[in-house]
C-alpha positions in Angstrom: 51.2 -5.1 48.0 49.6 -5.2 44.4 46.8 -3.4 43.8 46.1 -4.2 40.1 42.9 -6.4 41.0 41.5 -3.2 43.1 38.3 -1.1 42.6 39.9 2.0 42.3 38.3 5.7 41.4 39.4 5.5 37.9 38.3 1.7 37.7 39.4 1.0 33.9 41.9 3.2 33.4 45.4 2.0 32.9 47.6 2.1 36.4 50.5 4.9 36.3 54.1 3.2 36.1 55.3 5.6 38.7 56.0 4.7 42.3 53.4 4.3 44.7 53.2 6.3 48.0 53.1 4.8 51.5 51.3 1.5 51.6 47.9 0.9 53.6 50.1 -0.9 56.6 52.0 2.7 56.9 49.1 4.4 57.7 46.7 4.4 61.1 43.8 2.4 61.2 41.0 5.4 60.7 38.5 2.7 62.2 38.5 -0.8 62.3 34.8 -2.0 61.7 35.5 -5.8 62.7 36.7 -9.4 62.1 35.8 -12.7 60.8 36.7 -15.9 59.9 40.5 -14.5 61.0 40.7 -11.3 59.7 39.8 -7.5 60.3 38.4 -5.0 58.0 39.2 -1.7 58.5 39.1 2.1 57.3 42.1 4.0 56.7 42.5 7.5 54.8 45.7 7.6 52.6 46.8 11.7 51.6 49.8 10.3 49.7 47.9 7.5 47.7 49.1 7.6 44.1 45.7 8.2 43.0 45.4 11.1 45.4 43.8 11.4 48.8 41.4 8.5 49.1 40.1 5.7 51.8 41.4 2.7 51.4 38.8 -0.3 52.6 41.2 -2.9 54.1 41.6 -6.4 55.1 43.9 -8.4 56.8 44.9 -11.4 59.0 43.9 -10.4 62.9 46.9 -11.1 64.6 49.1 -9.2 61.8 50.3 -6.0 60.8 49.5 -6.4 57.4 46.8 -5.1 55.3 45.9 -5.6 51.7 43.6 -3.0 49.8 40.5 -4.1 48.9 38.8 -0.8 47.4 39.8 2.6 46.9 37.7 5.8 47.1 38.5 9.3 46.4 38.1 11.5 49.2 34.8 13.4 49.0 31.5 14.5 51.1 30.1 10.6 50.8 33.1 8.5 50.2 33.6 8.2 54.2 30.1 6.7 54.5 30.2 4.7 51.4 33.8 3.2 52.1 32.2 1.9 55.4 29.5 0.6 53.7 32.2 -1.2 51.2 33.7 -2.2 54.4 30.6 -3.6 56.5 30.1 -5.6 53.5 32.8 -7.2 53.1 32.9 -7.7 56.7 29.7 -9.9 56.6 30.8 -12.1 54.0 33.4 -13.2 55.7 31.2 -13.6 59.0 29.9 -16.1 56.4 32.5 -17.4 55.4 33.1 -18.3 59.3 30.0 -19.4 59.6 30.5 -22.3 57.2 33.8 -23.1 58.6 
């Protein structure tokens, strides 16, 4: 799963060559916030990220395992709230995006 086209905490900053730790489909769902137009967006906090303990906002097909990362945020006091807000957002454009389906 590529993550080069990711917001991540160090947006701009050149990715690390070094291997990644366990993808987002190794880890539990920490919520899953909802679906549209054939997908689910969910929650999910990652300890052994590359870039260190962070949520990952995640979306993927809803009748499939997998998950592609759609924003990272380092784990901190807000981050929680504000990857849910990442998440709710992204969760209503695809509502529209069923909508015009």
């Amino acid at each position: 799963m590529p993550d080069d086209n990711v917001i991540r905490p160090a947006f701009g900053t050149p990715r690390r060559a070094e291997p990644a730790g366990p993808g987002a489909t190794d880890q539990p769902f920490l919520r899953v916030l909802g679906t549209g137009a054939g997908h689910r967006v969910g929650l999910i906090r990652d300890p052994a990220a590359q870039e260190g303990e962070v949520f990952r906002v995640v979306v993927g097909p809803e009748d499939e395992p997998e998950v592609e990362t759609v924003a990272l945020l380092p784990v901190t006091a807000e981050a929680e709230a504000e990857a849910q807000r990442i998440g709710f957002a992204v969760l209503r454009a695809l509502e529209v995006v069923e909508g015009a389906i």
